[in-house]
Each structure stands twice: as structure tokens, then as C-alpha cells.
C-alpha angles and dihedrals in degrees: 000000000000096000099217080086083082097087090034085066091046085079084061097051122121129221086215112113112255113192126188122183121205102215124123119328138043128286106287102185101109090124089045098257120175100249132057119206116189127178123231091243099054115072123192096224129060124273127262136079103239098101091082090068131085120258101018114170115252112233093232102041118050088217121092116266118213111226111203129231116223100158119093082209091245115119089187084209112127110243082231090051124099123230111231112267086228143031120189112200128196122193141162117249099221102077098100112212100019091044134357139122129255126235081275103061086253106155092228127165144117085266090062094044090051095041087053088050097044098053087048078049090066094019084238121145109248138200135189125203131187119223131159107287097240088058093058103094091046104049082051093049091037088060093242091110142033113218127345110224088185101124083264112181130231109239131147088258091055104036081068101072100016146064123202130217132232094291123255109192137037130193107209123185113242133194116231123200139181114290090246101047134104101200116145104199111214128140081264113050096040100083122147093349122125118244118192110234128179101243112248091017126131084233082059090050105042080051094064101036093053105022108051104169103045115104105241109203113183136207133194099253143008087254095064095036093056093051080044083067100031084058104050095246089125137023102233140354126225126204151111109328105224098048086048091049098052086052095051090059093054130089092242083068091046091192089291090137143020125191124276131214125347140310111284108206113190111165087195091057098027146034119298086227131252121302137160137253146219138171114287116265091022092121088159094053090033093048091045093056097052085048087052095053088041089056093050090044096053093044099048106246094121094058095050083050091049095050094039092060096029106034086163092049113206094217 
């Protein structure tokens, strides 16, 4: 399956709540049912620890993917502490790839995945409901939920009521060239060459600020500024990596460009990266879920989620 389908989907997808519960069997929503049970001995993900390491290959591209690290390697769980026999996620289902539903109302996503791992992480039983985004904060400070896995942003209004946890996913901008080109873009190098930029973005922006002598043209969306770059008219596009990614793999793209250089990460441009909350004041949900991602990082599950949603990388 080509993933930029995923927001695609997103056109499909129901505002209808879909739950699933991790308990003691395997996922039993062929028919899409509205609940998901998995056994802790049966992972989703195939087996093997090298997705933790750096430059593992991706099953469906010969060149080597670079999986990202995001834990400090701290759990911040006590080795005397008990993980919660429980964790009840929420989450929104319009977050493709992250969380979405398929043509057959299937709740589907790399936060499922990663809810699911995380709970065979702690061997606690696990459930995800889906309620209306801007309901998310409250369910969790109100006690009717555990933790929200939503993409959910730190901000002052939120901080008040939530703790995040160690973060799991970045978005870097990346600079994509033709397929032919050896361009290196550094501040540097860039120099009188026109970059593709979406007008009014933070990529527009963080290309401004760093690299001074590069030429932005902008363009009105991401759809113009990438023929822009099929066609030659400029010399590279820089924008957010995963989207980029997901259009390198399609057949619009036809293999015209590949990704230069390396990930560029700004907070202060771009987005801090996905965590995820509890309620304030939680530490033992908050620290089991650290250990969990922790867990997932060490052993390598992270890294096989990460390629199975992201088989280009954008790292």
C-alpha cells in the first residue's frame, strides 16, 4: 500500500466513536467491529531488535533508513514502582497517518500501533477511544481517561492541565533535490539557488532566518512548489519530511527527486514532536509510559513501527 492513501482515507473517516481494548486474544475486527482485543504474545510488528540502530534497511527500499532516537533512555519509573494495570487512551481519528480509519470504518494509525506496544510493554490492559479533539485535555483532567496520544501540543493553556510525556516523533524540514543533482544544502553552499518554499510557512521562514543567501520562491501550496521542482524551475524544495517523503514514493513524483542533506529540527520553527499526555500531577501514569517508550525504543519496536509507516524514512 503507497501511504499517501492515508489522507486520502482521511476523507472516509467517521465521526462515530470506535473503541478497541488490549486484553487477552488476538484482534478480532475483521468485520470492523468497534473493539480490538490482542494478546500479549502476539505483537503486531515483526520480530527482531535492529530497528533501534541507525541506518537499518527499510523492507521495501535497498538503501539504508535512518530511524530516529527520541528517548533520553531514562523511564523515570522507580525499579520498586508498579506500572498501572490499565491505561485508557483517547485519541481523534483524523490525524492520517497517526490515526485515521480505513474504507471500512477500521480504526487504523502509528498511534494505535504504539498504544497497543506500549501496553505489551507494561503487560497492562489497554483501551483507545475516540472523542472529538477539542475534548481531549478535559476527559483526561476530568479522570475519565488515562492519557490522550492525539498529537496533542504544549502550550501554557494546556501545561496547565497536562504532562507530556518523553517525545516519540519529530517532524524535520528536508530539503529535496533533483534526482540527478549533487547539491549539499547548507547555509553555505546555497547561494543564489532557488528553494521552493510554500509562501507564509514556517519552512518559508526557517529558510530566511539560516540560509541568507539562498533565493525562497514561494508558491501558493505544496502541490505547485513540488512541480516547481519536478520541472527544473527551481533547484530544491523545502518543506516538512514526512509529507515529502510520502510524495517521493508516488507515481506523481515518478522518481524525479530524492532528499539532500540531512533533517533540520528547530522547535521554534517546527513542531516540538508528538508526546503524550496525562493528566497533571499523574507521575505513575506519566513514568510508565516513558518506561514503556523506553522499552519500545531499546528493543527496537519503535524502529519496525517507524519503518512500517514510514518505509522511506525522512530522517
Amino acid at each position: 500500500m503507497r501511504f499517501p492513501v492515508f489522507f486520502i482515507l482521511l476523507i472516509l473517516c467517521s465521526a462515530q466513536p470506535l473503541i478497541f481494548a488490549a486484553s487477552n486474544a488476538m484482534a478480532q475486527n475483521a468485520n470492523g467491529s468497534d473493539s480490538w482485543e490482542v494478546s500479549q504474545s502476539s505483537p503486531l510488528l515483526g520480530g527482531g531488535n535492529s530497528g533501534s540502530e541507525i541506518g537499518v534497511k527499510s523492507r521495501s527500499d535497498p538503501s539504508s533508513v535512518v530511524i530516529p532516537l527520541f528517548s533520553g533512555g531514562q523511564s523515570g519509573l522507580a525499579t520498586t514502582g508498579k506500572a498501572p494495570e490499565r491505561i485508557r487512551f483517547i485519541a481523534a481519528d483524523n490525524f492520517p497517518p497517526f490515526i485515521f480509519r480505513d474504507s471500512e470504518e477500521r480504526l487504523m494509525g502509528y498511534n494505535v500501533d504504539l498504544a497497543r506496544e506500549i501496553c505489551q510493554s507494561l503487560k497492562a490492559a489497554c483501551s483507545l477511544k475516540i472523542i472529538p479533539f477539542n475534548h481531549l485535555a478535559n476527559t483526561v483532567f476530568n479522570g475519565e481517561a488515562d492519557a490522550v496520544i492525539a498529537g496533542m501540543s504544549m502550550t501554557p493553556e494546556t501545561l496547565e492541565k497536562l504532562s507530556f510525556s518523553q517525545i516519540y516523533m519529530r517532524f524535520p524540514g528536508r530539503f529535496v533535490v533533483g534526482r540527478n543533482s549533487t547539491l549539499e544544502p547548507l547555509p553555505e553552499t546555497l547561494g543564489g539557488k532557488r528553494i521552493a518554499v510554500v509562501e507564509g510557512s514556517r519552512h518559508e521562514a526557517f529558510l530566511e532566518r539560516f540560509f541568507t543567501d539562498a533565493v525562497a520562491v514561494p508558491f501558493e501550496n505544496e502541490e505547485l512548489a513540488r512541480n516547481a521542482l519536478s520541472r527544473s524551475n527551481v533547484d530544491a524544495l523545502f518543506g516538512d519530511g514526512m509529507r515529502l517523503s510520502f510524495w517521493l514514493d508516488t507515481r506523481t513524483a515518478d522518481g524525479c527527486c530524492k532528499f539532500a542533506g540531512g533533517p533540520w529540527l528547530d522547535p521554534s520553527y517546527f513542531s516540538g514532536g508528538l508526546a503524550i499526555a496525562t493528566k497533571a500531577g499523574n507521575t505513575k501514569m506519566l513514568n510508565a509510559i516513558n518506561l514503556g517508550l523506553t522499552r519500545l525504543q531499546s528493543n527496537g519496536r519503535l524502529g519496525e513501527l517507524y519503518l512500517r509507516y514510514f518505509p522511506r524514512g525522512f530522517f
